[in-house]
C-alpha positions in Angstrom: 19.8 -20.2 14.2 19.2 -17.0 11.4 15.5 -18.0 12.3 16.3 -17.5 16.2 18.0 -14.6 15.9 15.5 -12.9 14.0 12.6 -13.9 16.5 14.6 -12.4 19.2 15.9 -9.2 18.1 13.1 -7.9 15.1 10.2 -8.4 16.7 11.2 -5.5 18.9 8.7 -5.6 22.3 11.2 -3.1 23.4 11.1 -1.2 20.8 10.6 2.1 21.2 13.1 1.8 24.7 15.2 4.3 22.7 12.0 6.6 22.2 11.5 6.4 26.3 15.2 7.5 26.7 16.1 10.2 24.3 12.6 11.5 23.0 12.7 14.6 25.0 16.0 15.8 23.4 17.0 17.6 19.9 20.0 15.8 18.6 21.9 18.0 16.2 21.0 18.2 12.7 24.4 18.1 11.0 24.4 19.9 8.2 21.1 20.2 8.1 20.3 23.7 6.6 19.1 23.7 3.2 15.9 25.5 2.5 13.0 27.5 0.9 13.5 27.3 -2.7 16.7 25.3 -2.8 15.4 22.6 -1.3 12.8 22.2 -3.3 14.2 22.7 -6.3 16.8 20.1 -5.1 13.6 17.7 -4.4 12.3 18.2 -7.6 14.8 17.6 -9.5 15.4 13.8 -7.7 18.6 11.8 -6.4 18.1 12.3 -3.2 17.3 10.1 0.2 14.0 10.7 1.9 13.9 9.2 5.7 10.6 9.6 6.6 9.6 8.3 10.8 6.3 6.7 10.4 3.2 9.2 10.3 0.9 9.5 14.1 0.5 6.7 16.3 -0.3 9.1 19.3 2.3 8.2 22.2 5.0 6.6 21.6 4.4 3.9 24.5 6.6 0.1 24.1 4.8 -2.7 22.9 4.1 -5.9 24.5 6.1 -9.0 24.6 3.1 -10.5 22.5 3.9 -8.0 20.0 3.9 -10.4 16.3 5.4 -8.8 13.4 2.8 -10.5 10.9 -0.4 -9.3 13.2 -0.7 -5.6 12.9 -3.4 -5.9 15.4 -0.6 -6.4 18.5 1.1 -3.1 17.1 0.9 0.0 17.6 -0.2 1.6 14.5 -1.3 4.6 12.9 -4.2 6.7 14.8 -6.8 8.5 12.5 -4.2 11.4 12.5 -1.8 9.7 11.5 -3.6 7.8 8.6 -4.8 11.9 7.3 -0.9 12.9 7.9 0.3 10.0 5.8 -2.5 11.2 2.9 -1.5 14.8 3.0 2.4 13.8 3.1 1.8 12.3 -0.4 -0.7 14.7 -1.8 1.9 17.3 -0.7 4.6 15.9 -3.0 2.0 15.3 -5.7 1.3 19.1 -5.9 4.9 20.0 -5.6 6.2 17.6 -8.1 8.7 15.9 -6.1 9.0 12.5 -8.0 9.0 9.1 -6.2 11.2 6.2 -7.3 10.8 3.4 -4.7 9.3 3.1 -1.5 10.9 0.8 1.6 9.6 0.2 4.7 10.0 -1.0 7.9 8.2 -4.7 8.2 6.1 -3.1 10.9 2.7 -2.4 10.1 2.3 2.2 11.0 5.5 2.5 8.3 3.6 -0.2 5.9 0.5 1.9 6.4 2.3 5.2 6.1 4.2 4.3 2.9 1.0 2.4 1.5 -1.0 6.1 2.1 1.1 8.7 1.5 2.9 7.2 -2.0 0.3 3.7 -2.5 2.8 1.4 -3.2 5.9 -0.1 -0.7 8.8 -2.6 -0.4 9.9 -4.6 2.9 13.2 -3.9 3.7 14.5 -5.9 6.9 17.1 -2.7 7.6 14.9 -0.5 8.4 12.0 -2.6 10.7 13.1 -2.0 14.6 16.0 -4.3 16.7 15.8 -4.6 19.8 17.7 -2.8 22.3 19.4 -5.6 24.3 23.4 -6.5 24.1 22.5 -10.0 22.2 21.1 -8.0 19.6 23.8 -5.7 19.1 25.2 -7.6 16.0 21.4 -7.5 14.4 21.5 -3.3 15.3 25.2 -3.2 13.6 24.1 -5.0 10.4 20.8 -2.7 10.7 22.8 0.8 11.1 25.3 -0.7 8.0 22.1 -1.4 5.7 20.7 2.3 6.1 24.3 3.0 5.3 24.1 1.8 2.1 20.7 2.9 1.6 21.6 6.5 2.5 25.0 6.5 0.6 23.6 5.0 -2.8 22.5 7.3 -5.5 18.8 7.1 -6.3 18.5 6.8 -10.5 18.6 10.0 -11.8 15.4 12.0 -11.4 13.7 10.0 -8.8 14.0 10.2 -5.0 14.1 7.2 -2.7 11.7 7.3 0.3 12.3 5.3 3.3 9.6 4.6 6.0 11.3 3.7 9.2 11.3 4.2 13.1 12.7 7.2 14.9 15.8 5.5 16.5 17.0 3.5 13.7 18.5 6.4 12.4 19.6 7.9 15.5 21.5 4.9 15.9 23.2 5.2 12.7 23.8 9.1 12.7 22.8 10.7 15.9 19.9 12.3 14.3 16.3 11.6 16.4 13.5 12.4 14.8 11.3 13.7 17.4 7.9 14.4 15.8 6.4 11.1 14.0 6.1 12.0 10.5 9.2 14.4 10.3 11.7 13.6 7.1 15.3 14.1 7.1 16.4 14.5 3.3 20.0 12.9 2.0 22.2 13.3 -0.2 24.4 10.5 -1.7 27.3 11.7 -2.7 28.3 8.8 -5.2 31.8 8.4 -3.0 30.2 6.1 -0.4 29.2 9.3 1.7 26.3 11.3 2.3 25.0 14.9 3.6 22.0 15.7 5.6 20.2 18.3 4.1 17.3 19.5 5.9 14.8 17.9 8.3 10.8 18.6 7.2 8.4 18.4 10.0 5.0 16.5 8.5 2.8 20.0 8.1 5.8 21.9 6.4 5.4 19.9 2.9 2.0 22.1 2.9 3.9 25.5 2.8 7.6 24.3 1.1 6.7 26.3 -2.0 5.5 29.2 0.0 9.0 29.5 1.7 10.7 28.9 -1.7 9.3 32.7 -2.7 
């Protein structure tokens, strides 16, 4: 039945339904408006929740019903710009010094491949790979949305920061935050309580000039 459930819900050839929908608007960045060198002295110095939307894949068009979550080749997937976004992403927060603890990611192959390029190293974690959109999925999106919960609420150890490569709706779902541009981050911060703060939202060519705003 688990087996079922997963084959009709994960393997999401309606995935991006959500993207179709609400990818032309800007949903509000609560709390959102940390910057310039406070941010990145806050990145530098760890414990906090990086939410990173997979790198360029070029439109954002629905895959097929043939779409196989072990085939990358009936995925979309990362475009040559997205594969040089993903590089510069991580050589970005090389040359700042913002340390990485773990990496998770989506099961589908463009997070894999972002993750895998911009930090070389990533761990599957079934919370944040895509549900689909349909009413007999709902419980799978519910136990989704409370898994990035407690992903975004928990504490990374102390001087590390936890990245997380997911889709754009997963955490629109759980917070009413789309990222619209693929690559954008929204930073978190746990606040040890069971809560967390949204911090600031990075667009994927801003990592290049974060210490240039800190002045």
């Amino acid at each position: 039945m688990a087996s079922s459930l997963y084959r009709l819900c994960f393997p999401a050839a309606c995935l991006l339904l959500a993207t179709a929908l609400f990818g032309s608007f800007a949903f509000p960045a609560r709390g959102a408006d940390m910057s310039g060198g406070e941010l990145l002295a806050a990145l530098r110095q760890g414990g906090l929740i990086i939410y990173f939307r997979h790198a360029d894949t070029g439109p954002a068009t629905p895959e097929p019903p043939s779409v196989q979550i072990e085939r990358c080749e009936t995925q979309r997937n990362l475009n040559d710009n997205g594969r040089a976004q993903a590089r510069e992403i991580g050589a970005q927060f090389r040359r700042l010094g913002i340390p990485v603890g773990k990496v998770l990611s989506s099961r589908f192959c463009r997070c894999v491949d972002t993750a895998q390029l911009a930090f070389g190293r990533h761990e599957v974690a079934q919370v944040l790979t895509g549900v689909r959109r349909g009413p007999e999925c709902a419980d799978a999106r519910r136990s989704a949305s409370e898994g990035l919960r407690a992903l975004l609420s928990t504490p990374p150890p102390e001087g590390e920061n936890l990245v997380l490569v997911s889709h754009g709706f997963n955490l629109r779902d759980l917070e009413g935050v789309y990222l619209g541009t693929q690559g954008e981050a929204a930073v978190y911060r746990a606040d040890g309580r069971g809560g967390y703060a949204l911090l600031a939202r990075i667009l994927p060519e801003a990592w290049a000039s974060l210490d240039q705003t800190a002045r």
